[in-house]
C-alpha positions as CSV (number, residue, x, y, z in Angstrom):
1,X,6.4,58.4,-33.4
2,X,5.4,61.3,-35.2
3,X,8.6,63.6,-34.4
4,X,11.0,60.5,-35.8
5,X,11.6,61.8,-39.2
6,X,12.8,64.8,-37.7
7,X,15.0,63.5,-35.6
8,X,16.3,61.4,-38.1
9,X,16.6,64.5,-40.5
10,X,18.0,66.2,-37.7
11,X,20.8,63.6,-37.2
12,X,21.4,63.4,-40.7
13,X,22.1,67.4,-41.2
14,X,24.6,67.0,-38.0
15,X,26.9,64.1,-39.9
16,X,26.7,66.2,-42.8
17,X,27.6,69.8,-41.3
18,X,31.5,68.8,-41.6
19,X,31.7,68.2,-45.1
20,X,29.0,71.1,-45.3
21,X,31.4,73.0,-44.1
22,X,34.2,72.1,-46.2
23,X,32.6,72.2,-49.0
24,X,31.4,76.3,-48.2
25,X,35.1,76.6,-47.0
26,X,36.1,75.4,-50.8
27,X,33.7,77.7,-52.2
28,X,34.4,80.7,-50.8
29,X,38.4,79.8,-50.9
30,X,38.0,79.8,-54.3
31,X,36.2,83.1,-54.9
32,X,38.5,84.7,-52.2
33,X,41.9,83.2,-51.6
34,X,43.0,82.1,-54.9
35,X,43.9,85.3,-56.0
36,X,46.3,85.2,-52.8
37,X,48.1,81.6,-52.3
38,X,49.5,81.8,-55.6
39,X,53.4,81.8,-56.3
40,X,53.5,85.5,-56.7
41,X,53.0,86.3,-53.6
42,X,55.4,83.7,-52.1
43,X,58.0,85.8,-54.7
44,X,57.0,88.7,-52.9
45,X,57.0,87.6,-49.1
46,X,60.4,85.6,-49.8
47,X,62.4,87.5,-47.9
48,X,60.1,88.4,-45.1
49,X,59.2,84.9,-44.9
50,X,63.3,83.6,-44.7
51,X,63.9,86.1,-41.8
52,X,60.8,84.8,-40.0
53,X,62.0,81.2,-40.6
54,X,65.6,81.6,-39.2
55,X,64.3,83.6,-35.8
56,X,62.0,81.4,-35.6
57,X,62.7,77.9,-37.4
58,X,60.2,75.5,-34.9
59,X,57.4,78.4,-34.5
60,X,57.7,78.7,-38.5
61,X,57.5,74.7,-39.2
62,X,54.5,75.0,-37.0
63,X,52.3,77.8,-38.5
64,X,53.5,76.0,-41.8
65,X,52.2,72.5,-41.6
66,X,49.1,74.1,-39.6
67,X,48.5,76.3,-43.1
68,X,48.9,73.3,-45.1
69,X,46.6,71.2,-43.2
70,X,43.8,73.7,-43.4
71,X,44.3,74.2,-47.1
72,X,44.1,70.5,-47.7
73,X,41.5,69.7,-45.2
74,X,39.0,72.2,-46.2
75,X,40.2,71.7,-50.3
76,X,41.4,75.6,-50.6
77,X,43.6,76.6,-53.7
78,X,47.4,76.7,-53.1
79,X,48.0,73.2,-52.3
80,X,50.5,73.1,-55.0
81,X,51.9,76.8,-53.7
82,X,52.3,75.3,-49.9
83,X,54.3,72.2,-51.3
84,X,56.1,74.6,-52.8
85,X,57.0,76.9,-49.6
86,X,57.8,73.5,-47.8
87,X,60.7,73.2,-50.0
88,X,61.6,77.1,-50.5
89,X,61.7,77.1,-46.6
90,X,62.9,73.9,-45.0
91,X,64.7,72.1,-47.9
92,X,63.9,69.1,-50.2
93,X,64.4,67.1,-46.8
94,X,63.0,68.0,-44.1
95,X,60.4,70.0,-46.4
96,X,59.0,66.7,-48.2
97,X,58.2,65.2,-44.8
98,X,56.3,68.3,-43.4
99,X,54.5,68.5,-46.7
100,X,53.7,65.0,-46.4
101,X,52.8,64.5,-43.1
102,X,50.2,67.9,-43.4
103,X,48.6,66.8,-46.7
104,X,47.8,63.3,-45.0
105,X,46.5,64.9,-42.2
106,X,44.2,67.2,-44.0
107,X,43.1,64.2,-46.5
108,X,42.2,62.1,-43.1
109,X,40.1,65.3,-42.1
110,X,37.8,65.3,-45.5
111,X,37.8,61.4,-45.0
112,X,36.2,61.7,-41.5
113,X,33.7,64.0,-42.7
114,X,32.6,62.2,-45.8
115,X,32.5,59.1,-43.6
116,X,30.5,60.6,-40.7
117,X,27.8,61.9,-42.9
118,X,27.5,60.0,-45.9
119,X,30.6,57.3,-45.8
120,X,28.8,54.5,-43.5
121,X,25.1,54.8,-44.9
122,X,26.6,54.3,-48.7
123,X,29.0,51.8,-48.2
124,X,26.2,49.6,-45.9
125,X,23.6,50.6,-48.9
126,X,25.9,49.0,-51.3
127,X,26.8,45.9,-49.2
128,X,23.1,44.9,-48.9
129,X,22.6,45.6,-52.8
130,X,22.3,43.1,-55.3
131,X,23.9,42.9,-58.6
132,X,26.3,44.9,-60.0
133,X,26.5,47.6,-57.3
134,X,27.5,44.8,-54.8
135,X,30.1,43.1,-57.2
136,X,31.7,46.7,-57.2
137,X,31.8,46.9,-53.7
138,X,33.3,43.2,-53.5
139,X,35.9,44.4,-55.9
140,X,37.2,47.2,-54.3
141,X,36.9,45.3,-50.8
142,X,39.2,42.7,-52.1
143,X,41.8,45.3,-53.5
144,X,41.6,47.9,-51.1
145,X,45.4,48.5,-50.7
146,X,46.2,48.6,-54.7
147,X,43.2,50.9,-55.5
148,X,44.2,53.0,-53.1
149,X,48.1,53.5,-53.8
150,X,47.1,53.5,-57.3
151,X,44.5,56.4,-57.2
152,X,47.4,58.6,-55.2
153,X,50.2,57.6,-57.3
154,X,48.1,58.6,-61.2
155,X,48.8,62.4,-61.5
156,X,45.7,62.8,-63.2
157,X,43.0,62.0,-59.6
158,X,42.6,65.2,-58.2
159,X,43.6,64.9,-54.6
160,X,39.9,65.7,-53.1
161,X,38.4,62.7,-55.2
162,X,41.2,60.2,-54.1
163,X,39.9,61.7,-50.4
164,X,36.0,61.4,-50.9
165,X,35.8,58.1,-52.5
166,X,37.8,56.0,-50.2
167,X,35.1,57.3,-47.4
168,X,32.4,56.6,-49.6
169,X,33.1,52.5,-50.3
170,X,34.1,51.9,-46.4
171,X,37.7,51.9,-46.4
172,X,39.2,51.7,-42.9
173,X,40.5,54.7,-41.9
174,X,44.5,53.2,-40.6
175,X,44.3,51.7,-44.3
176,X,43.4,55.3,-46.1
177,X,45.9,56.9,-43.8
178,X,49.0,55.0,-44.6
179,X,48.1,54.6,-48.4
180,X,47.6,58.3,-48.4
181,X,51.3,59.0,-46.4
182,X,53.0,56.6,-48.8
183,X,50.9,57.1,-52.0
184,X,52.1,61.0,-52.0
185,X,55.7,60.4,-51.3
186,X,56.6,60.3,-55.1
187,X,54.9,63.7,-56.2
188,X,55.6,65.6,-52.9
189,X,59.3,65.1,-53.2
190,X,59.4,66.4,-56.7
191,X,57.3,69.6,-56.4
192,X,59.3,69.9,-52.8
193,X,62.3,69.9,-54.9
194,X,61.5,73.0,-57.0
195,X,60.6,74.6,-53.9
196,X,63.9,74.0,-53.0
197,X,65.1,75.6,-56.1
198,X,62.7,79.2,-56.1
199,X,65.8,81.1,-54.7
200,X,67.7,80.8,-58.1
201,X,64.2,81.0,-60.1
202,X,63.4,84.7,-58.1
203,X,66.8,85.8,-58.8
204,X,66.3,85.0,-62.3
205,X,62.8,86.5,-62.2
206,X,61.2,83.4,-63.4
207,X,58.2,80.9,-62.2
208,X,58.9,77.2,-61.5
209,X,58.0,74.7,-63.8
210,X,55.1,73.3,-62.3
211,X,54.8,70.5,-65.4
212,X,58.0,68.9,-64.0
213,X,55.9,66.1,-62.6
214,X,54.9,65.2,-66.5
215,X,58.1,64.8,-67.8
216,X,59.7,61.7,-69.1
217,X,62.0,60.9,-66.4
218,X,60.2,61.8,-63.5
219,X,56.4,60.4,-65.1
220,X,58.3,57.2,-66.0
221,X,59.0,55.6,-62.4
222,X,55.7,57.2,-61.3
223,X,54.0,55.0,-63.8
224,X,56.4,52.3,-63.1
225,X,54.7,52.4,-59.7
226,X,51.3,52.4,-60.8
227,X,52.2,49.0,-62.8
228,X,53.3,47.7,-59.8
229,X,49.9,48.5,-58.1
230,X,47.6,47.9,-60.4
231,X,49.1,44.4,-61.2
232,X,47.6,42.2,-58.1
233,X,44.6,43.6,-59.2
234,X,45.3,42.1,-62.4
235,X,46.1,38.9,-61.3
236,X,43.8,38.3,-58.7
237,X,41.0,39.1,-61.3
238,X,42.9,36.3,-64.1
239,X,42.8,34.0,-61.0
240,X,39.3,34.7,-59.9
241,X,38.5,33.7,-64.0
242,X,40.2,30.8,-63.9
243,X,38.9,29.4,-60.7
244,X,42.3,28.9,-59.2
């Protein structure tokens, strides 16, 4: 009995060594890497980068998506630059869906980890609490789907919060998964478009506008999307008022 708390300890340091380790890859990415996935060195790799893709198009899609994943699953900087090179190299389409498909995989990666070591204790705390802490819980249960196609379609959730917090409340992972593949859609294809446009911005020696996302017409059927999101959650709660 008296080596237990050790062993629990123990047990608890294991669960928590992935998202130890993420968060020590995210620490020392930012100290060391930022000054290196950044747009000017995809302006200075361009062409080096273009020959490599067209004698090697599958091997390239590969190392590509593998990049991405790693960036986004241990929350590097350059996310933005990678979506970027999925355009500059493969296209709009099919650059959108490799970008896609990597950042959902990397997002499920941090959402495993937070779930393994800290996702199924929290979210069993809060089901056997009382009051408000519960009621929270209950609400998100009961509007799992919108919160979590709204938290990927608002520009303003950073992309690692949108990852943790799912983890944290007990959403099931096929549910985080294809929120997270859909939610991104909108975003990923617009910054995948500029990528696809960097070869006239290096010729003109300019950077891309990376605020494009903020814009009137490209913000206005993003929000348009959030409306459509957020409103069951709307109406469930009028309902739930009104005892219907």
């Amino acid at each position: 009995m008296t080596h237990m708390p050790d062993t629990e300890t123990e047990s608890t340091f294991v669960k928590n060594l992935p998202l130890i380790a993420i968060g020590v890859a995210a620490l020392a990415g930012f100290f060391f890497l930022r000054d290196y996935l950044t747009f000017e060195t995809l302006a200075a790799n361009r062409e080096a980068l273009i020959a490599f893709r067209d004698g090697n198009y599958f091997l390239t899609v590969v190392v590509f998506m593998l990049a991405y994943v790693i960036i986004v699953g241990f929350s590097l900087p350059g996310a933005t630059i990678a979506t970027l090179t999925g355009g500059f190299l493969f296209a709009t389409f099919p650059g959108a869906l490799f970008n896609v498909l990597s950042a959902t995989i990397g997002a499920v990666l941090i959402f495993l980890a937070a779930r393994w070591g800290l996702g199924e204790k929290l979210s069993a705390r809060m089901d056997a609490s009382e009051g408000g802490v519960r009621k929270i819980k209950a609400a998100i249960d009961d509007n799992q789907w919108e919160a979590l196609f709204l938290i990927r379609l608002v520009p303003a959730v950073p992309f690692f919060v949108a990852n943790l917090v799912p983890a944290l409340v007990g959403v099931p992972l096929y549910r985080f998964a294809v929120t997270t593949f859909l939610g991104i859609i909108p975003g990923a294809v617009v910054y995948t478009s500029v990528g696809a446009g960097l070869g006239e911005v290096f010729a003109r020696g300019e950077t891309p506008n990376l605020g494009i996302i903020f814009e009137t017409h490209i913000l206005l059927p993003i929000l348009g999307l959030c409306v459509l999101a957020i409103f069951p959650i709307i109406l469930k709660a009028v309902r739930g008022k009104k005892g219907i």
